[in-house]
C-alpha positions in Angstrom: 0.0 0.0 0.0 0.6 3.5 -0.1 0.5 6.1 1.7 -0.2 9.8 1.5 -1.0 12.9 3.5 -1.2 17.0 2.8 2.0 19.3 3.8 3.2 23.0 3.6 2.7 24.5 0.0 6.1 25.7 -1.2 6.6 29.1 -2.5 8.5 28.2 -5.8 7.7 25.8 -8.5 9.8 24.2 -10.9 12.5 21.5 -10.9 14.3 21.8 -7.7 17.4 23.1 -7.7 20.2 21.3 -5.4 23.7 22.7 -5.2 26.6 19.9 -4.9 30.0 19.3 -4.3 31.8 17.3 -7.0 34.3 14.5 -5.4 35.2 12.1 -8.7 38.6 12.5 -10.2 37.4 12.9 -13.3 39.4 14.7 -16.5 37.9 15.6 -19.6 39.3 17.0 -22.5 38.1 20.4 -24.2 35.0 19.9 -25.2 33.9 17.1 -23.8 33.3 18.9 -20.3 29.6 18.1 -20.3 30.1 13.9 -20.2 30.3 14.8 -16.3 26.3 16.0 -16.2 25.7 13.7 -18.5 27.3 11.2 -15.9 25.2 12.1 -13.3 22.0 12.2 -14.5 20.4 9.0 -14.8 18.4 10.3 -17.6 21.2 8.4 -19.5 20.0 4.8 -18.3 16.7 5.1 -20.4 18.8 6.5 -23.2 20.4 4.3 -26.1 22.4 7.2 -27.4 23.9 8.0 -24.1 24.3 4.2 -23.6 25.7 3.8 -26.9 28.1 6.5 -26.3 29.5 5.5 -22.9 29.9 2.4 -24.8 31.8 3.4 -27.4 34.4 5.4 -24.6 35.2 2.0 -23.1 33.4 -1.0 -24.0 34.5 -3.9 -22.0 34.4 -1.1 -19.0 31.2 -0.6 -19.8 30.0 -4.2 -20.3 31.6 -4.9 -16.7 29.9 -2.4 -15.0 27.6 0.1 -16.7 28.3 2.5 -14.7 29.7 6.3 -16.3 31.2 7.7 -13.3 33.6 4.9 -13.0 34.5 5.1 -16.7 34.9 8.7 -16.8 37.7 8.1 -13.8 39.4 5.5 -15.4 40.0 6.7 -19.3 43.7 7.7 -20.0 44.2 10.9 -21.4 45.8 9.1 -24.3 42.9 7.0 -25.2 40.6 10.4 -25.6 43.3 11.8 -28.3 41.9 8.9 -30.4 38.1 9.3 -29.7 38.6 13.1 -30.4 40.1 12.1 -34.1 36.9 10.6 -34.6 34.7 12.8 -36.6 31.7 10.4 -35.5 32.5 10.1 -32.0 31.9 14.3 -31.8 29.1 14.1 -33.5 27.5 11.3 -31.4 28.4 13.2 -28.2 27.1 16.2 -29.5 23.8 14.7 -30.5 23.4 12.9 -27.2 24.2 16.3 -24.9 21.5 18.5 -27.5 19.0 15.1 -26.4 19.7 15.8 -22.7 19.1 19.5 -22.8 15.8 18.7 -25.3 14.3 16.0 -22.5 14.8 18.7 -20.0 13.4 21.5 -21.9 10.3 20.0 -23.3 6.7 20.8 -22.7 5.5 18.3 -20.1 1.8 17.1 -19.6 2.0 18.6 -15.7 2.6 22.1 -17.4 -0.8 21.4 -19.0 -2.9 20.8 -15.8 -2.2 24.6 -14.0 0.3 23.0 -11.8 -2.2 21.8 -9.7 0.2 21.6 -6.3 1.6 24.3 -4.7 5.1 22.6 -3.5 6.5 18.9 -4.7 5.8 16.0 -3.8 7.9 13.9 -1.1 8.3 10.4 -2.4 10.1 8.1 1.0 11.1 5.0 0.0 13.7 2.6 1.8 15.1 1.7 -1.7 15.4 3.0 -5.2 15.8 0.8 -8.4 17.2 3.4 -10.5 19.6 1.4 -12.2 22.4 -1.9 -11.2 24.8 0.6 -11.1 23.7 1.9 -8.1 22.9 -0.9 -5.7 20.5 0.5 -3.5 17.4 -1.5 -4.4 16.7 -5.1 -3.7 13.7 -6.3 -6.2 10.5 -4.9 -6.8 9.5 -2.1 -4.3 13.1 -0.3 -5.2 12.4 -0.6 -8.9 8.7 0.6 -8.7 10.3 3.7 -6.4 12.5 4.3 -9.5 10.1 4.2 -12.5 7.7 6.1 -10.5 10.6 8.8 -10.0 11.6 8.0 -13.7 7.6 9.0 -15.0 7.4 11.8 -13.0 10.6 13.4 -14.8 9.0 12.9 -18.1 5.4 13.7 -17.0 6.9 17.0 -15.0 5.2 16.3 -11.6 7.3 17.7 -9.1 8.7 15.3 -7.1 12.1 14.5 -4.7 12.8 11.4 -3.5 14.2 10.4 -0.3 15.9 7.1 0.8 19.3 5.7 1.9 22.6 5.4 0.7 23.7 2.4 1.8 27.5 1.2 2.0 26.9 -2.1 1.5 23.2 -2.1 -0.1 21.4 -5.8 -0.7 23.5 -8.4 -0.9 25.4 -10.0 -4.4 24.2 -13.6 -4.8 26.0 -16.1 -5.7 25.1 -19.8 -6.3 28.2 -22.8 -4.9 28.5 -25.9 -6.6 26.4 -27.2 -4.6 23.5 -25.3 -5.0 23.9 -23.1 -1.7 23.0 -19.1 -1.9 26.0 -17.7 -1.0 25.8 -13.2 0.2 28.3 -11.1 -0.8 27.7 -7.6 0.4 29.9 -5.0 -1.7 31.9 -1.6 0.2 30.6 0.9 -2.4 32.8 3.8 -2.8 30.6 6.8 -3.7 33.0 9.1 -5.2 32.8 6.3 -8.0 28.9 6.0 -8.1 26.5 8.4 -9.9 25.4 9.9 -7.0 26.9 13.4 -5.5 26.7 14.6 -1.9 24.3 17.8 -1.3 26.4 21.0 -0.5 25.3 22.7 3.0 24.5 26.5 3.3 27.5 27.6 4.4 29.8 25.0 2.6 30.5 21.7 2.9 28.8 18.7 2.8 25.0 18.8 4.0 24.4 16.9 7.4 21.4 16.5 9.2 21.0 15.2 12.8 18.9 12.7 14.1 18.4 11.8 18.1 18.6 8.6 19.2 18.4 7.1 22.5 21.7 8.5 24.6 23.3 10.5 21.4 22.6 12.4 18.4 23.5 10.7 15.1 24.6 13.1 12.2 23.4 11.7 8.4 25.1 13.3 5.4 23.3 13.8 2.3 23.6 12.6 -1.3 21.7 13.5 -4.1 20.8 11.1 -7.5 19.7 13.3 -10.0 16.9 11.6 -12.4 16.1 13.6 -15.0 13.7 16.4 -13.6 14.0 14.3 -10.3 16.3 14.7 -7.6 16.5 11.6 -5.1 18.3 12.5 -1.7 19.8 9.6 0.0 21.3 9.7 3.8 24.4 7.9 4.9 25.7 7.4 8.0 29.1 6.3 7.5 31.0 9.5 8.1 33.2 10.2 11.2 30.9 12.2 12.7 29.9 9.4 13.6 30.1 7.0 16.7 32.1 3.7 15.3 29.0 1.5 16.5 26.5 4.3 14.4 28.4 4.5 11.4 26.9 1.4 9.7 23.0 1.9 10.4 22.4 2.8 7.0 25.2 0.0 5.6 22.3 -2.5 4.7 19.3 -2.7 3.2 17.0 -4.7 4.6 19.4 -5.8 7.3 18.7 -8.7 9.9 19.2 -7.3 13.2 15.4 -5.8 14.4 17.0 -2.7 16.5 19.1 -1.8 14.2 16.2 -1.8 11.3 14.5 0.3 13.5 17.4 2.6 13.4 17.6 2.6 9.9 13.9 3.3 9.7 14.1 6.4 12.4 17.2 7.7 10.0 15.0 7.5 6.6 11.9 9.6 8.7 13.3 11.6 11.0 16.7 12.6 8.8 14.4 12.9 5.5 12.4 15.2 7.1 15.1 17.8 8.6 17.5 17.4 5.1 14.2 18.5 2.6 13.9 21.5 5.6 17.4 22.1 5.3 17.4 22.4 1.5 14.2 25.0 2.2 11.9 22.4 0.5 8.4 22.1 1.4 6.3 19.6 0.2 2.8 19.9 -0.6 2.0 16.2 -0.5 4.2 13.3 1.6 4.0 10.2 0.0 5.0 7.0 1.6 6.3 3.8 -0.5 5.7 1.2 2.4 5.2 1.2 5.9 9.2 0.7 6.4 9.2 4.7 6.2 6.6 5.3 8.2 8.5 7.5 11.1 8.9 10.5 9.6 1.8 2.4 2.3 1.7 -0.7 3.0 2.7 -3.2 0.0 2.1 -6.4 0.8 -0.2 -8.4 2.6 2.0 -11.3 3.0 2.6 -11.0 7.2 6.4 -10.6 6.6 6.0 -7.5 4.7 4.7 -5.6 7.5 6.9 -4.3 10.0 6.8 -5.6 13.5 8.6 -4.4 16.6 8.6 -5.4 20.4 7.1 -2.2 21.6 8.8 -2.2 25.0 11.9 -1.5 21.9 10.2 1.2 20.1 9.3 2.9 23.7 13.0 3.6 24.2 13.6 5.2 20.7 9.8 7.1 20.4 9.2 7.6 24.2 12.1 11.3 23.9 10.4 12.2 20.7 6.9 12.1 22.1 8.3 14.3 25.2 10.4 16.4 23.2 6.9 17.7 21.1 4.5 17.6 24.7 2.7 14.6 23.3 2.0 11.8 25.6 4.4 8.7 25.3 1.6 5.9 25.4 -0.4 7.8 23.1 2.4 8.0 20.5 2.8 4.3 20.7 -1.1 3.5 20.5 -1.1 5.0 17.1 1.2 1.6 15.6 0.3 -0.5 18.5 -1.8 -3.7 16.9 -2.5 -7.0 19.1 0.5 -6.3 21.4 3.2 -4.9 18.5 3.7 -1.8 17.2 3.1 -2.5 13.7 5.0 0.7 11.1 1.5 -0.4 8.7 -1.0 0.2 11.4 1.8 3.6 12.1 1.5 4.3 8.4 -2.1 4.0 7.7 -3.2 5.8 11.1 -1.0 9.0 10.2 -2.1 8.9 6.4 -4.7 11.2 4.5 -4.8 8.7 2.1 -4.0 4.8 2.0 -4.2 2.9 -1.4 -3.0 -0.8 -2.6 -0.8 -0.7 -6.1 -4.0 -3.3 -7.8 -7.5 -3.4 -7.2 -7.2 -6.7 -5.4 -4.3 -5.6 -3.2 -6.9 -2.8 -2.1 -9.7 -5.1 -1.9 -7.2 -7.6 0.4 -5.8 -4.7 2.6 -9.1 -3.1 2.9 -10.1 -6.7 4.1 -7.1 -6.9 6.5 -7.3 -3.7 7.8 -10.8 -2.8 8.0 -10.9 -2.3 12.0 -8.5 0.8 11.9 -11.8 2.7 10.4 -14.4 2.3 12.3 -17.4 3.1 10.6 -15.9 4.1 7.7 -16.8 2.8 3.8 -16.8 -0.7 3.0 -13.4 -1.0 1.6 -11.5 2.1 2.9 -8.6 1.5 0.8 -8.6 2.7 -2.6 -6.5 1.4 -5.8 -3.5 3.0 -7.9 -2.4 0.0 -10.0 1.2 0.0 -10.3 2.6 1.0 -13.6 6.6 0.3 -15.4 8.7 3.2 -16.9 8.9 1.7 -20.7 11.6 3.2 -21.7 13.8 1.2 -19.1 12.4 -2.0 -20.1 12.1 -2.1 -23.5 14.6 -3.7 -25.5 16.3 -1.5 -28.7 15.4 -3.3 -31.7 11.6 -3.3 -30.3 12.3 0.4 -29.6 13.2 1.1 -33.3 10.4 -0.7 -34.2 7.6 1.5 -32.3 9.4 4.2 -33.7 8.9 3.2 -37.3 5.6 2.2 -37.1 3.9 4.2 -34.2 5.3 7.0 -34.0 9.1 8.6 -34.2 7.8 9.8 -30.4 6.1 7.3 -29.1 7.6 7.2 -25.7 5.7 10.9 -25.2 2.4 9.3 -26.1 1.9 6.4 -23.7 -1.4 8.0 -22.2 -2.7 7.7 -25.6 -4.1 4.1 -25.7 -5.6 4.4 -29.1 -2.0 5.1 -30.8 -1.4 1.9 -29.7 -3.9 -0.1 -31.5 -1.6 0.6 -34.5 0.6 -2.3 -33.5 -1.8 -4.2 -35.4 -1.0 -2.5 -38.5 2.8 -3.8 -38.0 4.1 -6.7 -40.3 4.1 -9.8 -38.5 7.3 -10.8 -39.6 8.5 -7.6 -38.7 7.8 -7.7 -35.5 9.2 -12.0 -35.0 12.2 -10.7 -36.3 12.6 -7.5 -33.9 11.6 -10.1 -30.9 13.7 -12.8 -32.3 16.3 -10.5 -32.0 16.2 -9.7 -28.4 15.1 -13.2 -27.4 19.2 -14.2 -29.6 20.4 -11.4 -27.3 19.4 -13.2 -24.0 20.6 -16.4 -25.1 24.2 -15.1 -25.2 23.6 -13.3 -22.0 22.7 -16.7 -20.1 25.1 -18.5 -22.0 28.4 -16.0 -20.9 27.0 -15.7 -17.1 26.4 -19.6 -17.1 30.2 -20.1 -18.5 31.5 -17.5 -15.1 29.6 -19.4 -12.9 30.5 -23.3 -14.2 34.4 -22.2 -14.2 33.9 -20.5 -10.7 32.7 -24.2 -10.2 35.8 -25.5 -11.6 34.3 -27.5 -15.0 36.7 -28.6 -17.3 37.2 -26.6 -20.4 35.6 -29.1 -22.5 32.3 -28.4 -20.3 32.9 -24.6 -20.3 32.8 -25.1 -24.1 29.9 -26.8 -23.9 28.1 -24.2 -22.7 28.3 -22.4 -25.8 25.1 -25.4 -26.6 22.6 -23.8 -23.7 19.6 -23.1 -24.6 17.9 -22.8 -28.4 16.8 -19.4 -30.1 14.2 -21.3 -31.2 12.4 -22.9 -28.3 9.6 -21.5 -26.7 11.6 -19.8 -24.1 9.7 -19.1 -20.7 10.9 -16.7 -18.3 10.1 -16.5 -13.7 12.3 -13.7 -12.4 11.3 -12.9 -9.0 12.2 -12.5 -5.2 12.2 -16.3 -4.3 9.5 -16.0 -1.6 7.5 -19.2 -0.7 4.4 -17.7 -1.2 5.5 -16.7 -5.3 5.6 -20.2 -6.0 8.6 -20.6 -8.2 8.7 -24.0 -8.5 5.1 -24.7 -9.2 6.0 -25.7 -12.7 8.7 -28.4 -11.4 6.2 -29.8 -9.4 5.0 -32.9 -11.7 8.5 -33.6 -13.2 7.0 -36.2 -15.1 5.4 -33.4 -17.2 7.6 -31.5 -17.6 10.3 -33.7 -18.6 7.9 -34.8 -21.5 7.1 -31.1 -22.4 11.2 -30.2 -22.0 12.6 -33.2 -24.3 10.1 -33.1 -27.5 12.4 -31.9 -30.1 9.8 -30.7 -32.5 8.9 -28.7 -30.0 11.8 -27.4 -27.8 10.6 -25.6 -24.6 13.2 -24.1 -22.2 12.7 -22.5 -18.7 14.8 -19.4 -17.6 14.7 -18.6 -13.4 16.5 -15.7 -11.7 16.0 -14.7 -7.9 17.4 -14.1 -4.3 16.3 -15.0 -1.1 16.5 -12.9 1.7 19.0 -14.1 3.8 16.9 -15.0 6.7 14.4 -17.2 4.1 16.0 -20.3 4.8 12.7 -22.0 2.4 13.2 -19.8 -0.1 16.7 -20.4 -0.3 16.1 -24.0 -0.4 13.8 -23.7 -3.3 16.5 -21.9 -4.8 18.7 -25.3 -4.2 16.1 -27.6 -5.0 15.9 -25.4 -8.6 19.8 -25.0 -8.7 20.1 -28.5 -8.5 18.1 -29.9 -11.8 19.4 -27.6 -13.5 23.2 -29.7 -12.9 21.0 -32.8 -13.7 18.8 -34.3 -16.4 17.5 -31.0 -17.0 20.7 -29.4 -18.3 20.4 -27.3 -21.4 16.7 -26.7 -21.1 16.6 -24.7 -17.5 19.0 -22.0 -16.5 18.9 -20.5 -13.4 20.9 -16.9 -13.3 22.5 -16.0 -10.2 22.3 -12.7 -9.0 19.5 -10.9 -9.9 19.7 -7.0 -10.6 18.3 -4.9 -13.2 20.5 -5.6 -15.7 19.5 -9.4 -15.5 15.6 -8.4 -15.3 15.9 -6.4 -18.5 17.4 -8.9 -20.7 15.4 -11.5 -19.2 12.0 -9.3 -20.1 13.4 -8.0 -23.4 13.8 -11.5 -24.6 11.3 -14.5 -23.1 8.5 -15.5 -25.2 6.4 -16.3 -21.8 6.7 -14.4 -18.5 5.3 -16.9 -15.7 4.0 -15.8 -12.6 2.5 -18.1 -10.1 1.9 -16.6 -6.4 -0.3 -17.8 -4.5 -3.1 -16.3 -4.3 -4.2 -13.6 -3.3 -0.8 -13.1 -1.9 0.7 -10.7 -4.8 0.3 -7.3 -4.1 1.0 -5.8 -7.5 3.8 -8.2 -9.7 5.0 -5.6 -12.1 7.8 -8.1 -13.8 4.5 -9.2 -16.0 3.9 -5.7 -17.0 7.8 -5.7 -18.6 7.3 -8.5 -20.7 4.4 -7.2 -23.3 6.4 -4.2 -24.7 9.0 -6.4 -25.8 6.6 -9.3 -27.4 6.2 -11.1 -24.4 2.7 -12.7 -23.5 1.9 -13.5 -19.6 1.0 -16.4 -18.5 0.2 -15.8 -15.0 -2.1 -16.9 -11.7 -5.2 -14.5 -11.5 -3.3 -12.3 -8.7 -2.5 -8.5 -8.3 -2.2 -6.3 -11.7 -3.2 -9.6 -14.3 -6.7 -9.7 -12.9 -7.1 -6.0 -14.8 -4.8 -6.7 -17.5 -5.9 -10.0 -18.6 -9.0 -10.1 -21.0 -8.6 -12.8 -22.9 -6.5 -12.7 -26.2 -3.1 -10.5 -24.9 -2.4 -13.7 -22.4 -3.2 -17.2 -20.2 -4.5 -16.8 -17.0 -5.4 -19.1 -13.9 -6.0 -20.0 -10.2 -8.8 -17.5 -9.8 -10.2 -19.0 -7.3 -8.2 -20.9 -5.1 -8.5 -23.0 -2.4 -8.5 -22.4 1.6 -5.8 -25.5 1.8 -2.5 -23.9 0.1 -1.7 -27.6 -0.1 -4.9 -28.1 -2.3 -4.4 -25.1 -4.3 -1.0 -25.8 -5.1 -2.1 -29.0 -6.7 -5.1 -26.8 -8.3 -3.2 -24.2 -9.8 0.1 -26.8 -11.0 -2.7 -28.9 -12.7 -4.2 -25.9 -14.4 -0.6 -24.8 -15.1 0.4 -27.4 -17.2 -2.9 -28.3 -19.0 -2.5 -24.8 -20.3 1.0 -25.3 -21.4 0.7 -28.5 -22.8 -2.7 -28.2 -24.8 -2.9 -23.9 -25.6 0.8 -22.6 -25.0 3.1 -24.6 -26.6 0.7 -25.8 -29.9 0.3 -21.7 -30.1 3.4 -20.8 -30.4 5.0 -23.9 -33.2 1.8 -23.6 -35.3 2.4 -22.1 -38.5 0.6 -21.1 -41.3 1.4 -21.8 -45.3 3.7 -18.8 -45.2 5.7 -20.5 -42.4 4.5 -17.8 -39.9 3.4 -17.6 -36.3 0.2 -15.6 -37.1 -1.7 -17.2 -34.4 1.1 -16.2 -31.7 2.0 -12.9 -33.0 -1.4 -12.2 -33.1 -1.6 -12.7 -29.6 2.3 -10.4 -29.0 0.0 -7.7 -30.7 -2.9 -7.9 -28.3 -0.5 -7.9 -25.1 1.3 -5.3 -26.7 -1.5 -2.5 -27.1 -3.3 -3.9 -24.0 -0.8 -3.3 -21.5 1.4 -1.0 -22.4 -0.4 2.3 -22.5 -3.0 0.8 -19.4 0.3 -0.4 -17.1 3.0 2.1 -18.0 4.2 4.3 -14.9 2.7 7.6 -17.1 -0.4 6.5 -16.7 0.3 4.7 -12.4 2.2 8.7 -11.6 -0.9 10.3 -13.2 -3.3 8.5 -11.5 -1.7 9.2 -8.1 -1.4 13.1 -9.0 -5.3 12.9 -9.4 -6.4 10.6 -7.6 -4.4 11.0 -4.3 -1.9 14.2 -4.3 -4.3 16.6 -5.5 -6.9 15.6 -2.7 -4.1 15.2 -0.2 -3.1 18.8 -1.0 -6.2 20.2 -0.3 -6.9 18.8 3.2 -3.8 20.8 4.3 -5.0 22.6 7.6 
């Protein structure tokens, strides 16, 4: 859920302005000074030309890591003397720094509304997905933070985000030999990051302090810069600093219960005192998740909502409640639910506003949470279906297709639903072969991680070679990337390996499976579905499924740019939102996915499969339920789809069905249309209940 309440109007308007220091070694030649904006806007990371560009700089750099700042440090002067006798080089830089000053000058469809809020928006989120090279996301909730900050840039909604900058972020996964999840947590250098810290008044770095029980704790402030968008992250590594303080905000999602609690008092209290000490004031707050609440709920799976021993949060909120003349006990009744304080029961109590990110989420939570409105409507929460920024997700040869047969601008049209039809109009073989395309990409993608891994394993070099065999462009190539919860489900399709093994080994009719995931640390079952998946693939199931270890954006986008099928089976009604499946369809990809979160609006019929609708009180029942259903629809509708072909040896039947999930879900689930929803449907209101 989300969460949003009124604030202070702010006196200007306009993309916020926030001064910075640099800190990156970075040398450019004459006139190529303005690589380092470019750097450090992250508008280049839904930009092929800027993409291209950085790759031409350095490409195995970039390959590596994708990341600008770090290449920008590490090119020799002498390598730029033979860029700069590159005629083309110049005049691709040139034409990607006149794109970054057009997206930022452009007419925007919030200009068009009256600018309808007097101050931003304050969008708290404990991570951001704004791109791999900046680690500070862990799966879904991070990325939706970042498209949502990613459509607001190209809508023009004023909006600042504010998070954490953490040292160590979510953990690297890597898979042992024996099928083990093994957590690698990184020591991120920010001067080397595309992030810059936030320049105080008087000089300096910007610091703001928050009080915690015997001392004060001091949290410096960085700033990602997202187009229009500026996100301001904390850290509290600096030597300000206590030695035992200094890593609260180290790691996301961290273990330890107190010291998430600190981590969650830094994000609210610090948030709150750097936008005042930047002389921002937002007209709406807007919480992603109840994890910020201090200063949204999103799941109703119990784990997702934050639970504290409330002896624990009396020692940390007990000075606060004094400090402000409010009553201690009070201040703990307001997240105190069935003997815990609960940061959702906090979150929705001290809302204007609560909505789910699907209809059924808000349906569910509405169901769940009922009793904190007392007498209030039958379902109290509201709805804004969670939306994906295209342009991050969709794969470049589909790109240049939209462009040629939509329209040359067709990433400034996605609230226009009706341009979309035209997909229809698009040759079919045009549009296998664009698909195709992406789907041969991914295959060389698996093939090169799955060749690091197997030598990190220590396979012979025959083996290794061998590798170069994995997987078949042409095979109906299915696709589950998720966090590897219990409740998602991910081996529901291994669950009758009888099946499967028959559906895997018909070579007329190659199928393949594709899996990528982590499990939080502290899910010992997921992790051991994660082995138990690990495992076949070593086995008789070699070649046909591939399971990617560590999961970041980088692995989501190839994996949603190029699988036929994107699988999803939670259990439901356990999925909140699912916004993987929403990926797939701008890139030719067709869901086939349990009736759960955003598919029960998206599916109608023709763009996709769905099941499980109904479900079971037993999970053990529906399980069997929904695995039955699973593969009776890939054995007798999938599968025969996708290999039947017509007299001109086409897939008319199946690309008939790519067009349908194409112009149904791409205009209706983009983050334009989830960012303009919550401007109308939630800020706007918020705003005006301001006292």
């Amino acid at each position: 859920m989300s969460h949003s309440a009124p604030a202070v109007p702010e006196s200007a308007r306009g993309a916020l302005r926030i001064p910075t220091l640099q800190i990156a070694d970075i040398e450019l030649p004459e006139g190529m000074e303005r690589l380092r904006e470019l750097a450090y806007d992250l508008w280049w990371s839904w930009s092929p030309l800027a993409t291209r560009l950085f790759t031409w700089i350095d490409p195995d750099h970039w390959r590596r890591y994708h990341n600008p700042v770090e290449l920008l440090i590490n090119v020799e002067p002498h390598h730029w003397i033979r860029l700069l006798s590159d005629p083309e080089f110049r005049h691709a830089y040139e034409a990607v720094i006149q794109a970054l000053d057009a997206y930022h000058a452009r007419p925007r469809w919030y200009d068009q509304q009256g600018a309808p809020l007097s101050g931003p928006v304050a969008y708290f989120s404990m991570e951001f997905g704004l791109h791999e090279s900046l680690g500070v996301y862990s799966g879904g909730l991070g990325v939706l933070a970042g498209d949502h900050c990613k459509a607001a840039s190209d809508l023009g909604i004023p909006l600042v985000g504010v998070g954490l900058l953490y040292r160590s972020g979510y953990f690297r996964q890597s898979v042992d030999a024996d099928g083990f999840q093994q957590h690698v947590y990184p020591d991120n250098d920010f001067a080397r990051l595309p992030v810059l810290p936030v320049q105080a008044p008087g000089g300096g770095v910007l610091t703001v302090p928050v009080d915690l029980p015997g001392r004060v704790v001091q949290a410096a402030v960085w700033k990602a810069q997202v187009g229009l968008v500026p996100v301001l992250m904390l850290d509290t590594d600096i030597p300000l600093n206590d030695p035992a303080d200094r890593p609260i905000a180290s790691i996301l999602y961290v273990r330890g219960r107190e010291m998430r609690l600190t981590q969650e008092i830094v994000i609210g209290v610090g948030g709150v005192r750097a936008l005042r000490a930047l002389n921002i004031s937002p007209a709406v707050w807007h919480m992603n998740e109840g994890h910020v609440a201090f200063f949204t709920a999103h799941t109703p799976v119990p784990a997702g909502n934050e639970t504290y021993d409330r002896e624990l949060v009396r020692r940390y909120l007990g000075p606060w409640a004094q400090d402000v003349g409010a009553d201690p006990e009070a201040a703990l009744a307001l997240g105190t639910e069935s003997g815990q304080f609960n940061l959702t029961v906090l979150a929705i109590r001290l809302s204007s506003h609560v909505n789910g990110v699907s209809k059924l989420h808000g349906q569910v939570s509405s169901a769940m949470w009922r009793h904190l409105w007392p007498g209030a409507p039958e379902s109290p929460v509201s709805a804004v279906t969670n939306g994906v920024h295209t342009e991050t997700w969709v794969g470049p040869e589909m790109r240049a297709l939209y462009a040629q047969h939509i329209d040359p601008a067709w990433a400034e049209h996605l609230l226009e639903p009706e341009l979309w039809n035209r997909v229809t109009e698009v040759p079919d073989n045009e549009l296998w072969a664009a698909h195709r395309s992406q789907k041969e990409r991914l295959v060389r993608f698996v093939r090169e991680r799955v060749r690091m891994q197997s030598a990190r394993h220590g396979l012979a070099p025959d083996d290794l070679r061998g590798v170069e065999r994995l997987l078949d462009p042409r095979a109906l190539t299915i696709g589950f990337a998720r966090r590897f919860a219990t409740y998602k489900r991910a081996v529901l399709v291994l669950s009758d390996l009888d099946r499967l093994r028959a559906m895997l080994s018909d070579p007329e009719h190659p199928v393949q499976l594709v899996f990528a995931g982590k499990a939080h640390p502290a899910d010992r079952a997921g992790q051991d579905v994660i082995r138990r998946l690990f495992l076949l693939t070593q086995g008789e199931f070699r070649g046909k499924i591939v399971f990617l270890e560590d999961y970041d954006m980088e692995v989501a986008r190839m994996m949603v740019q190029g699988c036929d099928v994107w699988l999803n089976t939670p259990r439901r009604p356990q999925e909140a939102s699912g916004t993987s499946g929403q990926k797939s369809p701008v890139n030719g990809g067709i869901n086939l996915s349990i009736l759960d979160g955003w598919w029960v609006e998206g599916h109608r019929g023709d763009n996709g499969w769905a099941f499980g609708g109904g479900g079971s009180a037993d999970p053990e029942t529906q399980d069997k339920e929904d695995a039955a259903e699973l593969y009776r629809l890939l054995e007798k509708e999938v599968v025969p789809l996708f290999f039947a072909k017509e007299a001109d040896s086409q897939r008319h039947g199946w690309i008939g069905r790519m067009k349908s999930s194409i112009a149904s879900v791409v205009p209706n689930f983009s983050a334009h249309r989830m960012v303009r929803d919550y401007l109308e449907q939630v800020y706007v209101p918020a705003a005006s209940k301001r006292g």
